[in-house]
C-alpha positions in Angstrom: 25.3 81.0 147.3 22.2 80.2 149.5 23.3 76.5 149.4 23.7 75.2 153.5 26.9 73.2 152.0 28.5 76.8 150.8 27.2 78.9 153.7 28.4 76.1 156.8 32.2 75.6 154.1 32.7 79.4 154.8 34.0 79.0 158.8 35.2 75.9 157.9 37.4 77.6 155.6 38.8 80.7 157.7 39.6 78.6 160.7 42.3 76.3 158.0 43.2 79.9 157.4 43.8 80.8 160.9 45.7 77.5 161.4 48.2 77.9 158.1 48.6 81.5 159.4 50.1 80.7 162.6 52.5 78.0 161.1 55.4 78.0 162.8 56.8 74.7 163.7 57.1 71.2 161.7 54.2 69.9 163.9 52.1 73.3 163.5 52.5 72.4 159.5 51.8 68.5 160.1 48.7 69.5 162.0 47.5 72.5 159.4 47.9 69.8 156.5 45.8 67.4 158.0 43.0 69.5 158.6 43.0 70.2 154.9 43.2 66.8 154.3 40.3 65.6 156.2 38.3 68.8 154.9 39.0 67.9 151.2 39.1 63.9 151.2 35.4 64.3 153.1 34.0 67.0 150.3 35.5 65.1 147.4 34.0 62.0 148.3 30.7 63.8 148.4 31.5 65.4 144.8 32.1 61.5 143.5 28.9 60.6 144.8 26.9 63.4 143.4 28.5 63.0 140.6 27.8 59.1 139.7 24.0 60.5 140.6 24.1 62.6 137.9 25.5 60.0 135.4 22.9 57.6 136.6 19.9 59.9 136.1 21.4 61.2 132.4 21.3 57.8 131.4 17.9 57.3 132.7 18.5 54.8 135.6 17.6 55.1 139.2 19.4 56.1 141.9 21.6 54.2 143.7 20.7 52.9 147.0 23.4 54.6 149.5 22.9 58.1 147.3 23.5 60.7 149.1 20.9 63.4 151.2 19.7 66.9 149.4 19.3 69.7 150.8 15.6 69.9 152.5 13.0 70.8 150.0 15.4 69.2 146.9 13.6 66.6 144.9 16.2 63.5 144.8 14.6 62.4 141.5 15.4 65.8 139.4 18.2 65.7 137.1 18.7 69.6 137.6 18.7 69.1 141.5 21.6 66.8 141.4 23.6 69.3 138.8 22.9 71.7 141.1 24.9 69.4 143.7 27.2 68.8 141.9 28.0 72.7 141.4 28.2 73.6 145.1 30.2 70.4 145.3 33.0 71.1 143.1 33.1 74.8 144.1 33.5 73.3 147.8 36.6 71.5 147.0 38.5 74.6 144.9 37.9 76.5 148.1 39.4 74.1 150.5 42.4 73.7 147.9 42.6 77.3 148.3 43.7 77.1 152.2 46.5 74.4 150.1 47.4 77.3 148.3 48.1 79.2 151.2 49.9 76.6 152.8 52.3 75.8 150.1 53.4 79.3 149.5 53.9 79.8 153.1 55.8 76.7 153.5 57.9 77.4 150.4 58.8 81.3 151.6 57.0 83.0 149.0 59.3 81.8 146.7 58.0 82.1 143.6 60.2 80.7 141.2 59.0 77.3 143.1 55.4 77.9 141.6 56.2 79.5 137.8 57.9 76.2 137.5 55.8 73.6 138.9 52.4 74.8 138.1 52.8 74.5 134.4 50.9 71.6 133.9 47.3 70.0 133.6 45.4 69.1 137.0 45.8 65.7 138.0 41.6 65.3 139.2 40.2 64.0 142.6 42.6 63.3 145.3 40.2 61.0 147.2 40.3 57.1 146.3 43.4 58.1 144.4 45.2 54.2 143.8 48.7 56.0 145.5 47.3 58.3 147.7 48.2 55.6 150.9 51.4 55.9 149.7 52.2 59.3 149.3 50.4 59.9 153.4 53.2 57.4 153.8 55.7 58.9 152.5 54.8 62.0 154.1 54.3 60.5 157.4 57.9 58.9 156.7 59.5 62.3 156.1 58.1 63.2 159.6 59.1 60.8 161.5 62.6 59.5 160.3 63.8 62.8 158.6 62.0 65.6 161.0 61.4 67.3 157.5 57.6 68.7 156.3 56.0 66.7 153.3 53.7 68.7 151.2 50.7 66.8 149.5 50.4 68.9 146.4 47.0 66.9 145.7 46.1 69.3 148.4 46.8 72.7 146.5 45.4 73.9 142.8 48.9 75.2 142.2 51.2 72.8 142.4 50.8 70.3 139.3 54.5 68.3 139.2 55.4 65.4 141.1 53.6 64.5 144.5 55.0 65.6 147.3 57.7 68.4 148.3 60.0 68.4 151.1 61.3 71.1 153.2 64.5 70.4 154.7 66.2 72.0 157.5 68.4 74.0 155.3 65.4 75.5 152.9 65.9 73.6 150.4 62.9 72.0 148.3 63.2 68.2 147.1 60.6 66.8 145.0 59.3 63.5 145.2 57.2 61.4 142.6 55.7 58.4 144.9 54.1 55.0 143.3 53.2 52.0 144.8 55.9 50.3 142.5 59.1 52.6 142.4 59.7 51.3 138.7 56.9 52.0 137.9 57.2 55.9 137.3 56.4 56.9 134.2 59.4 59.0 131.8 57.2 61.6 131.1 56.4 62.6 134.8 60.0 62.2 136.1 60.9 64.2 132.5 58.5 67.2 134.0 60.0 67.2 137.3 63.7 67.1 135.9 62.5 70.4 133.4 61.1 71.8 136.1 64.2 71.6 138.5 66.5 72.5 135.5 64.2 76.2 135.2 64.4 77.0 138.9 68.2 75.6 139.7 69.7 76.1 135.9 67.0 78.8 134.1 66.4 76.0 131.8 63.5 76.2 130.0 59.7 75.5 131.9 58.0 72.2 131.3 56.3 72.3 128.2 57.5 75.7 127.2 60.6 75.6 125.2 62.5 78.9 124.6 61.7 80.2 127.8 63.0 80.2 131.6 62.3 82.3 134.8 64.5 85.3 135.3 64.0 87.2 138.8 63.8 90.3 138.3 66.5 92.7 140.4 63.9 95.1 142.2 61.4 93.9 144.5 57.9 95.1 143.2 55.9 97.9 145.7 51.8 97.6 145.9 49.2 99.3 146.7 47.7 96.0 148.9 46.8 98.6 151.8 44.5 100.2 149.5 43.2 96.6 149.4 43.0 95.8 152.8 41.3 99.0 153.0 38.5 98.2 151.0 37.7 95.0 152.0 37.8 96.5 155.8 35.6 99.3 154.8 33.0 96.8 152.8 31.7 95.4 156.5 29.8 98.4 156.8 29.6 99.6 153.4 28.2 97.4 150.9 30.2 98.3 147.5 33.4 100.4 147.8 35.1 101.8 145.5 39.1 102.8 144.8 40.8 105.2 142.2 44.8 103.7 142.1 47.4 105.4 140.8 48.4 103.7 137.1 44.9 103.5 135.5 43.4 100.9 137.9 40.2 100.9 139.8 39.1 98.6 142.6 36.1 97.5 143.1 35.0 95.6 146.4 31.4 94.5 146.7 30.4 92.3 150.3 26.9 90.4 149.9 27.2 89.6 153.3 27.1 93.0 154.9 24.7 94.1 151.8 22.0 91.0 153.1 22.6 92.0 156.9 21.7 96.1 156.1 18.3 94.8 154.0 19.7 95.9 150.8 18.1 94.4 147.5 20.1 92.8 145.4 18.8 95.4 142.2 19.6 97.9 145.0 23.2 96.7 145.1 23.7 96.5 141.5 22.3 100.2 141.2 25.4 100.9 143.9 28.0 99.5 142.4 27.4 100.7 138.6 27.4 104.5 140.5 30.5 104.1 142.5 32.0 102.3 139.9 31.7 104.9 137.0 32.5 107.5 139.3 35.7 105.5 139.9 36.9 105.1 136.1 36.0 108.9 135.6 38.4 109.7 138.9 41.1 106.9 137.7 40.9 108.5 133.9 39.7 104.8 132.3 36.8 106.0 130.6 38.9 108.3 128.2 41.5 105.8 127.7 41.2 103.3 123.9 40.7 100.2 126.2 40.2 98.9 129.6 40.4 95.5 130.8 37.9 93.5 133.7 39.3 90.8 136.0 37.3 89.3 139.2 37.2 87.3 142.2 34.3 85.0 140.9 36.6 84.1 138.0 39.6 83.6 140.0 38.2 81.9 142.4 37.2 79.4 139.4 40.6 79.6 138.3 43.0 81.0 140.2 46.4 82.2 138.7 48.6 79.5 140.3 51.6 82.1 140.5 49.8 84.9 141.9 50.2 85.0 146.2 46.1 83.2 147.0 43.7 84.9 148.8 44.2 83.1 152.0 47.6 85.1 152.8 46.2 88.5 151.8 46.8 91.1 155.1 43.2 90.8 155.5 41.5 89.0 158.4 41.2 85.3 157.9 37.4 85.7 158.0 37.6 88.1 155.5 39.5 86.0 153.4 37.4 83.0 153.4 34.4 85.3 152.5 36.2 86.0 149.4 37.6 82.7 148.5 34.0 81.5 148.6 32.3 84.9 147.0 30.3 86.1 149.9 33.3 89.0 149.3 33.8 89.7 145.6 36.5 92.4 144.1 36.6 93.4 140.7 39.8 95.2 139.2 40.2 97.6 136.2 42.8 98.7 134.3 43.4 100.3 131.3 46.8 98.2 129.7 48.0 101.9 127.9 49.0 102.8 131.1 51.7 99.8 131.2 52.7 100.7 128.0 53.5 104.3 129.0 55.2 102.9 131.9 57.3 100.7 130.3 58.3 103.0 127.8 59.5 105.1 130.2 61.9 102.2 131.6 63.3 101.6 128.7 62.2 98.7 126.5 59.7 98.8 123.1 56.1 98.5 124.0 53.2 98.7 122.2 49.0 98.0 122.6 49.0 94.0 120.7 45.2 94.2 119.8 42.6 96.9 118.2 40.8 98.3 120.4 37.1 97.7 119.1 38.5 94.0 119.7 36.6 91.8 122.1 39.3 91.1 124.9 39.7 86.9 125.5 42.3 85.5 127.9 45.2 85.0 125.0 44.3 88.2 123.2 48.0 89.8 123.3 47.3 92.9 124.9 50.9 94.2 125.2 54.2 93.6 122.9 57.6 94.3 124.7 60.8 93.9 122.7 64.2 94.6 123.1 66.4 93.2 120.7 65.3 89.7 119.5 64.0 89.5 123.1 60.7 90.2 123.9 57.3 88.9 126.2 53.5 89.1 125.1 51.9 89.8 127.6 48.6 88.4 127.3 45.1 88.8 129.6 45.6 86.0 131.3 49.4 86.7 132.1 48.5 90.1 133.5 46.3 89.1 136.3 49.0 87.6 138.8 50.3 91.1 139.4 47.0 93.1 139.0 45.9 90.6 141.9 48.4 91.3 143.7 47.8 95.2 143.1 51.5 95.9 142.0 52.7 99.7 141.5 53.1 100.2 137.6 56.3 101.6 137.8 57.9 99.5 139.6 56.1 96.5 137.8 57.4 98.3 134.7 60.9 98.4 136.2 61.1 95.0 136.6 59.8 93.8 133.2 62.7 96.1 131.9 65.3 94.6 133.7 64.4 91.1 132.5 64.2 92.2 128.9 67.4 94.3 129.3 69.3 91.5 130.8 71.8 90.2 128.4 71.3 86.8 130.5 67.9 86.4 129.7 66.7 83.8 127.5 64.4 84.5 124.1 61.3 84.1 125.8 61.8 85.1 129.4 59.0 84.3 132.3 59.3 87.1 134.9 59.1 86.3 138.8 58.3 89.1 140.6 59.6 89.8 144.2 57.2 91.9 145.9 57.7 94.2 149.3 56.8 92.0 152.1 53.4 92.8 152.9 51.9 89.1 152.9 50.5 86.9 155.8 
């Protein structure tokens, strides 16, 4: 955190914010995307470097000549120095794809469907020196010109993971577009992806890799309780650790390092802080007599972020704000006890019950809740609970909607909710 790389990235990053924020126009997208570009093609050419450093010295040869400068007081010929590098490095890049992130879903309308269906897939690695990265900035620059239309890079974004770039038409529609030096040289498997995954959003075919499933929307938009949120993080300038009791079993935590450095407070001092406000929080929010309760933060989304949850950078928080949280100067821990959900969605209507023991350590498959109706049902899982606890949905009406996908005669055996929230976003 005291790296100068992470402390100068943190302006850096809330002025791409700034910029995707006031995107109104195809040249105010043009312009936003190439400011990530440059950003991200300059910091992953640093991570490459570092990185062939680090190889070098593990094998026990010398550096190369051109390697690159440490920090002052680093020791160039330390192996844990360079790892070190390397570290700050890779974080660097996540957080400029996070102002991608942002983009993307502002381009695409919030449209979430868009995301369930092309995120489902591993990351394709380092955009920089990428053999058909001149061809897809030409492709992009082609759309501009000849077609008027904005071309997404989605080497740009951690959430998009099929096919290489999107356009936005005129008319809102999304076209994909898989770009190779040598058109027949696509691969089946890739243009197979991005057919599944147009066939889930268009069709409610299944999602890439995932058969038995597809994306139902459900009919009620979700409310939140983001203003309790914004709140928070406001309120954290001035007061190092906050604390918030929400309705549903849910507690928010908010700690800012920033403003806890700026008033002298030590970091035991802070810790001391936050484990007070925070139990009194779970007695308030009813947690601590509940069977279990489960922990999700920013420092672990921020390492992998949900790639269908809204990002960070779009949050109705200030842009500066925002990039203190994407790069952990900000950090916010939720939570929530998953009997409350249970309760809730009994109360709509469907078969739920807790899907582990208690005394069971939680991981991020551990099925946490079953739902059922008939022979259809979802297991909800750690890991497929965080999107809407991120996005601080209200349980009933998150309940509500998981009802009305498993009610839906429509839906398929294995259904993958996308929720519509109230429009409270950037």
């Amino acid at each position: 955190m005291l790296h100068p790389a992470q402390t100068r990235i943190v302006p850096v990053i809330a002025e791409l914010l700034r910029r995707v924020r006031k995107c109104r126009t195809l040249h105010d997208y043009d312009q936003a995307q190439r400011s990530i570009f440059q950003e991200l093609y300059r910091a992953e050419t640093r991570l490459g470097e570092v990185q062939r450093c680090v190889k070098r010295l593990t094998r026990g040869q010398s550096l190369p000549q051109a390697a690159p400068a440490l920090p002052d007081g680093a020791d160039p010929s330390n192996l844990r120095h360079w790892e070190l590098e390397a570290i700050v490095a890779k974080r660097i890049c996540k957080q400029i794809r996070a102002t991608g992130d942002a983009l993307a879903w502002k381009a695409a309308a919030y449209d979430r469907t868009f995301f369930v269906a092309l995120s489902n897939n591993d990351s394709p690695g380092p955009m920089a020196h990428k053999a058909g990265l001149p061809y897809e900035i030409g492709a992009v620059e082609e759309l501009i010109e000849q077609r008027k239309h904005f071309g997404l890079l989605h080497d740009l974004t951690n959430c998009l993971r099929i096919a290489d770039v999107t356009e936005f038409t005129s008319d809102h529609r999304k076209l994909l577009h898989e770009i190779k030096k040598d058109p027949k040289a696509k691969k089946s498997a890739q243009v197979q992806r991005i057919i599944d995954a147009v066939a889930a959003v268009m069709d409610g075919g299944p999602l890439p890799n995932t058969p038995n499933s597809g994306i139902v929307v459900p009919r009620n938009r979700c409310t939140t309780h983001i203003g309790r949120f914004s709140t928070a993080i406001a309120e954290s300038a001035s007061t190092p650790v906050v604390g918030k009791a929400i309705p549903g079993s849910r507690v928010l935590m908010v700690a800012n390092h920033r403003s806890a450095v700026m008033q002298g407070l030590a970091p035991t001092d802070l810790q001391a802080t936050y484990r007070t406000v925070q139990g009194r929080m779970l007695d308030t929010a009813g947690i601590s007599k509940l069977q279990m309760s489960m922990s999700l933060t920013s420092l672990q989304l921020n390492d992998n972020y949900v790639r269908t949850a809204i990002p960070y950078g779009l949050f109705p928080i200030a842009a500066d704000d925002a990039a203190l949280l994407i790069c952990d100067f900000i950090t916010v821990e939720i939570l929530f006890a998953p009997e409350a959900l249970v309760h809730a969605l009994r109360r709509a209507g469907v078969s739920a019950d807790l899907g582990v023991q208690p005394h069971l350590p939680l991981k991020d498959d551990s099925p946490l809740i079953v739902t059922h109706h008939g022979r259809r049902g979802m297991t909800m899982t750690q890991q497929s609970m965080v999107g809407p606890l991120v996005e601080h949905l209200e349980i009933n009406s998150w309940a509500a909607a998981l009802a009305d996908v498993l009610l839906r005669a429509q839906s398929p055996r294995h259904p993958v909710p996308s929720f519509m929230t109230t429009r409270v976003w950037r």
